[in-house]
Structures are given as C-alpha cells and as structure tokens.
C-alpha positions in Angstrom: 115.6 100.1 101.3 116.9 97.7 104.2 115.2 95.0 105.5 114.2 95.4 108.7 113.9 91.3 109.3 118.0 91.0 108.6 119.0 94.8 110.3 120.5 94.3 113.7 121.5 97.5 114.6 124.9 97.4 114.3 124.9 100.9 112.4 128.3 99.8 110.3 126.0 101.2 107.2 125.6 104.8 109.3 130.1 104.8 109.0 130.2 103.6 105.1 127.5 105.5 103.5 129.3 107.8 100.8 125.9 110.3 101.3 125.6 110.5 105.2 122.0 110.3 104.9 121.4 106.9 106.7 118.7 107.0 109.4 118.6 105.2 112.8 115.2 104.9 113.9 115.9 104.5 117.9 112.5 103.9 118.3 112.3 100.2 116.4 116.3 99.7 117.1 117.0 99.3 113.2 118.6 101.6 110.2 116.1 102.9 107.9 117.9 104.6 104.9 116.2 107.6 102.4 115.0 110.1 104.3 114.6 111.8 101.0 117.3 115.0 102.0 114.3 116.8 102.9 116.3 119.8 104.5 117.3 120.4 101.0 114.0 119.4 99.0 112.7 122.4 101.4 115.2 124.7 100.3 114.2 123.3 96.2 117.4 121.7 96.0 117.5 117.7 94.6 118.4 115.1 97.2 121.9 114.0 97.4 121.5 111.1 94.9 120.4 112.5 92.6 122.8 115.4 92.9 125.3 113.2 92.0 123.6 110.2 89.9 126.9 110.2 87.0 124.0 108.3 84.6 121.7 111.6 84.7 118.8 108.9 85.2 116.8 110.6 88.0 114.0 113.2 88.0 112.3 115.3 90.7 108.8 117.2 90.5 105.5 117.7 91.7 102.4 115.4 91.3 99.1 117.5 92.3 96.8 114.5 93.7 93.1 114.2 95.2 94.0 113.5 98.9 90.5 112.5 99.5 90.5 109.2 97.3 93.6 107.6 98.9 92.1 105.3 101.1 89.9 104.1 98.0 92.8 103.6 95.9 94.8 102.2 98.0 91.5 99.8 99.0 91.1 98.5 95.5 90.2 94.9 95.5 92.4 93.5 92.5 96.2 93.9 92.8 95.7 94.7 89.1 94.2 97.6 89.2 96.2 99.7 92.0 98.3 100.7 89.1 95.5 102.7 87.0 93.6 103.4 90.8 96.7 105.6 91.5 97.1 107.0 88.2 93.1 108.4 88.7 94.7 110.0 91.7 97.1 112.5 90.1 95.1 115.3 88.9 95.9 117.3 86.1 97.8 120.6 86.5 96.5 122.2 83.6 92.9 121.5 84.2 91.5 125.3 84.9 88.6 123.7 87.6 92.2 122.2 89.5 94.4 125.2 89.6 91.3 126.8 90.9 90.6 124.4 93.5 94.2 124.3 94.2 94.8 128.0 94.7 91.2 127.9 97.5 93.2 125.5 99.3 96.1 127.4 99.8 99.0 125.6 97.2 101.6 128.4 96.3 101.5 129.4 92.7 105.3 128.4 92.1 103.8 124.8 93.2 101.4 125.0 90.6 104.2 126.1 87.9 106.7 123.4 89.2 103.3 120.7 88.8 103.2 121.8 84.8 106.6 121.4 84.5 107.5 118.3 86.2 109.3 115.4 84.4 107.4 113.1 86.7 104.1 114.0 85.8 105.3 113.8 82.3 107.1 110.1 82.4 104.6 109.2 84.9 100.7 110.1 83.6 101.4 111.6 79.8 103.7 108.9 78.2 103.4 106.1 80.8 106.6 104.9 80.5 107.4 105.2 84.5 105.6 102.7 86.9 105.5 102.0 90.6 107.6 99.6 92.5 105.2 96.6 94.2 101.9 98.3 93.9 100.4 95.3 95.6 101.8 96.4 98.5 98.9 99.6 99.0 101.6 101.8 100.2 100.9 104.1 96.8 104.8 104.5 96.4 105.9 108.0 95.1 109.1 107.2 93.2 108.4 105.3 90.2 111.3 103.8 87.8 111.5 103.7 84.0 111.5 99.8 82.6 114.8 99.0 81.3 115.4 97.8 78.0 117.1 94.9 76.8 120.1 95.3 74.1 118.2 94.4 71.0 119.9 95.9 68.0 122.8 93.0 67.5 120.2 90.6 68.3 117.3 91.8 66.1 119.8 92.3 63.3 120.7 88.6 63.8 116.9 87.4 63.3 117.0 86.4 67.3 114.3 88.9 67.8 110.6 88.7 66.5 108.9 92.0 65.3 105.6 92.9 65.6 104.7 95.6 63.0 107.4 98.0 62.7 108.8 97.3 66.8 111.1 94.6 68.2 109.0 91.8 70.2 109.7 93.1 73.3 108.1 90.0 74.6 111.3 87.8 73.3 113.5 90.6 75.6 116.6 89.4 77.6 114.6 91.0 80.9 111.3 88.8 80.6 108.2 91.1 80.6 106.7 89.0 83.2 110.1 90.1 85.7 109.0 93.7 85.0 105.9 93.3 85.4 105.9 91.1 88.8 108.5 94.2 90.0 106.4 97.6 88.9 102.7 96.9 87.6 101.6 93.5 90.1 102.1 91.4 87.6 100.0 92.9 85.0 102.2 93.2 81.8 100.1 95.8 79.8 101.5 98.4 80.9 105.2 97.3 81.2 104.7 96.1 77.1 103.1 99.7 76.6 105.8 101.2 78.2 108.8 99.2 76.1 106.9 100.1 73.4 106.8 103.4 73.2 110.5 103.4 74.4 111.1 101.9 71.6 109.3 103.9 69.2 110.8 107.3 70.5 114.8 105.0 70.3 114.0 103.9 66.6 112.2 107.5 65.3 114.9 109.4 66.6 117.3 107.1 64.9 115.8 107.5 61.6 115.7 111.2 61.7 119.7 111.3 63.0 120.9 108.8 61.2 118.9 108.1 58.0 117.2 111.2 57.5 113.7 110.0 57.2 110.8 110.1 59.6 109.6 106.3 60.5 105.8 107.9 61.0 104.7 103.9 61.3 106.4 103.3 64.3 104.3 106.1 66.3 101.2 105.5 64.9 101.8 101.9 66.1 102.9 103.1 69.8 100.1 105.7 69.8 102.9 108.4 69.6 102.8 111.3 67.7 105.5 113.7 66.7 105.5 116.6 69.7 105.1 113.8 72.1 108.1 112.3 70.6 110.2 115.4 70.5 109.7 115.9 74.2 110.2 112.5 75.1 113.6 112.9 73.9 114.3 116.4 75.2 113.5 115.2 78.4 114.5 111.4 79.0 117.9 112.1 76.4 119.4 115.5 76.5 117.3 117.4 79.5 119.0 120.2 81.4 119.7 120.3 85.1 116.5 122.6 85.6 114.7 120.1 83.5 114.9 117.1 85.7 114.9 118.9 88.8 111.7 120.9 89.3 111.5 121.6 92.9 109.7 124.8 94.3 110.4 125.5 98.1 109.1 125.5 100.7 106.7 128.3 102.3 108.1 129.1 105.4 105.4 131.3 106.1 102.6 128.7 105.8 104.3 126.5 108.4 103.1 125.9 112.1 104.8 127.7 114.7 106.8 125.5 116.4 108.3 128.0 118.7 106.0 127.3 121.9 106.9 123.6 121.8 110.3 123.8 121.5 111.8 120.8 123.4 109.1 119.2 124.6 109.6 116.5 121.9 112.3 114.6 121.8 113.9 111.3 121.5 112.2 110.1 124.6 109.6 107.1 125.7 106.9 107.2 127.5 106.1 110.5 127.1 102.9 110.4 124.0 105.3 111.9 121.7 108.3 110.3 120.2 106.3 107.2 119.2 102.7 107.8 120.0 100.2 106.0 122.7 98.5 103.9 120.2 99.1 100.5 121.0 99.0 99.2 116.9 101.7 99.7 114.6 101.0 101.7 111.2 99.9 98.5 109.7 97.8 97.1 112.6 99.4 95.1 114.3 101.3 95.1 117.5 103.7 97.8 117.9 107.5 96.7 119.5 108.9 98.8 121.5 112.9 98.3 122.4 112.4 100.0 125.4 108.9 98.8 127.6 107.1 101.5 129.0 106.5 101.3 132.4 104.5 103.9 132.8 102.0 106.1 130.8 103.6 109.8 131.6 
C-alpha cells in the first residue's frame, strides 16, 4: 500500500495514522502499512478498518484452497488466465470429498462452518462479482474489490446510455470497462462486464419488486441470475448484519507450535540467521539489500 521506491523512512505516516497499525520494516528501512490486525483476526474479531468502514463496504471470511496448486496457478503462462487459475484454486466448502479431506488434515470444524458462511466465498466464486487487484502480478492477492458502478439512471433516462437487452450498456459507463479491467482481471474485460452485469441485474430486479411491484424475470435470465441468487445477493451486499460480513473463526491455540523454548532468541537483530534469513536472494529473486551489512555470518 506504499511504495517502497518513494518511502524514505521518515516514519511521519507511523504519527498520523488514525488506526496505529503502520509497520516499519527495520529490516528494508521503509514503512509497510496493513499488517492485516492479525492479533485481533486471531481472536475472530475484524481488522480495524473494517471495524470502522462508515460505508459498510467490507467483508471478512474464509476461502478453503488447494495449497498444492499454487505454484501452478501462480505459473500460468497468459496474464489472462491467472484470474480463472486462482478461482480453480478455492475449493468448495460444501463438497462432502473437501470437508472430508479438510477434517484428515486437521482444519477446525468452526473453520469449515465459517468457509460456508463466508461473504467472500460468496462475492468471490458464486456470483463473481469480486475480482483481484493486478493479477499479473502472480502474487495470488487475497483481498479482492467489488467493480464500481457508474451513475446510470439520469443518464440512461436521458437516451446517453445504450441497452443491451433489458441492461444498461455498461460498456458506454462513466468508469471505462477497459480501466476496470487493466486494475482487477489483467486486462481481460469478461469478467469485469460479467460482473457489472449482474450488479446490475440484482439493482434493477430489486427495484421492480420495491418500487413497481413486479418481478423483471428478463433481466436475470439475461445475467444468468435466478431468483434465490438474487435474494441473497441483496441480503448480503445491501442490508447484511454485522455477523454477516464478518465471518471470522479463531484461532486454535492449541494447534500452535510451542514457542516457549525459543523465547528471545529472535529478535530484531542481524547477522544472527533469524531476523531476515541467510539466503542471499530476496523473495523475488533477486539481490536482497540489507541497511545494515553483515560482517559476519554468526
């Protein structure tokens, strides 16, 4: 969330931020910002942001995913295609053969609970309508973001807007699709038009059912919608409760390593194999900087 080029250190953003979460990574000399409040994810409490997001717009929960077929996935030779590579990643939580699998490996049955209840897997795999931020980048990013949509309703009303079928053109959008699609799918703007779409579909069905008392049926069929998907499209993305958009289980104490016999012999030290490693190449292979030069290999 800060770009390392432009970061000099100065830690002025450590003083002003209203959350108290930044992070200064004394390893690299620079501020690095979300650390994702993980002492309260463990205790299943939402981080700090989203705590206090006035728009209601975030969601937490669990994504169950096949570990094993990351490296393929994130290997995938058209920047295209690392959208729908990490989607075949996320497995499904009600599959019987996964909860099985899940429960030999040792995931917590209120893990599995929180995974079929989670307003990420829902946005995310079910409806599509949440998309990852620069795919091309391999890093397989974890928090994905909802396509905006344009104001259409004085425009469309004024003949500005095209239709196609019973929708808005969401091509002829203030935000071009192209933007969107350069931002969250690596330029491919299937997905992004898919995602509008159905956005869309849920905005103007619910509208007719409100407002006009009727039920616009055409408008799902042409966004591949049906009624229940609708209905819990709203509930959740419209009028969800606290415990709707924040699914977090916690954490298993039990499960954890004992950290008790190495108590203190890490710390924020050089030299010493442990506060940044002995490998001489950076996560993404190439030389790793070091503010402080090692003299010596402790």
């Amino acid at each position: 969330l800060i770009d390392q080029d432009k970061c000099r250190g100065w830690r002025m953003c450590v003083s002003g931020c209203p959350y108290k979460k930044i992070y200064y990574n004394w390893k690299s000399g620079k501020a690095e910002k979300c650390i994702f409040c993980y002492p309260r994810i463990e205790a299943g409490q939402p981080t700090v942001c989203s705590e206090t997001c006035v728009g209601r717009i975030r969601y937490l929960g669990v994504l169950l995913y096949d570990a094993d077929r990351i490296a393929e996935a994130a290997a995938t030779p058209n920047d295209k295609d690392l959208y729908q590579a990490q989607l075949d990643l996320f497995l499904d939580p009600f599959d019987p053969a996964v909860i099985k699998q899940a429960r030999a490996d040792g995931i917590p049955e209120n893990w599995l609970e929180a995974a079929r209840n989670s307003p990420v897997y829902k946005m995310a795999v079910d409806w599509k309508v949440a998309l990852p931020l620069h795919p091309e980048y391999r890093t397989l990013p974890m928090v994905w973001y909802v396509p905006p949509l344009s104001p259409i309703s004085a425009a469309a009303n004024a003949g500005q807007l095209g239709e196609v079928g019973e929708l808005p053109d969401v091509k002829q959008l203030r935000i071009p699709v192209q933007y969107l699609a350069n931002l969250l799918t690596a330029g491919d703007t299937v997905p992004v038009v898919g995602a509008l779409e159905r956005m869309l579909a849920m905005r103007a069905y619910q509208r007719g059912v409100h407002v006009d008392g009727v039920k616009n049926l055409a408008v799902l069929d042409q966004a591949g919608l049906n009624e229940a998907q609708v209905q819990e499209m709203y509930r959740v993305m419209a009028i969800a409760n606290y415990e709707d958009r924040f699914v977090i289980p916690t954490t298993h104490r039990e499960y954890a390593e004992n950290a008790f016999n190495v108590r203190g012999g890490c710390g924020f030290s050089f030299g010493n194999g442990c506060s940044e490693g002995v490998t001489e190449t950076s996560l993404f292979g190439s030389e790793k900087k070091r503010t402080i030069p090692i003299k010596a290999t402790i």
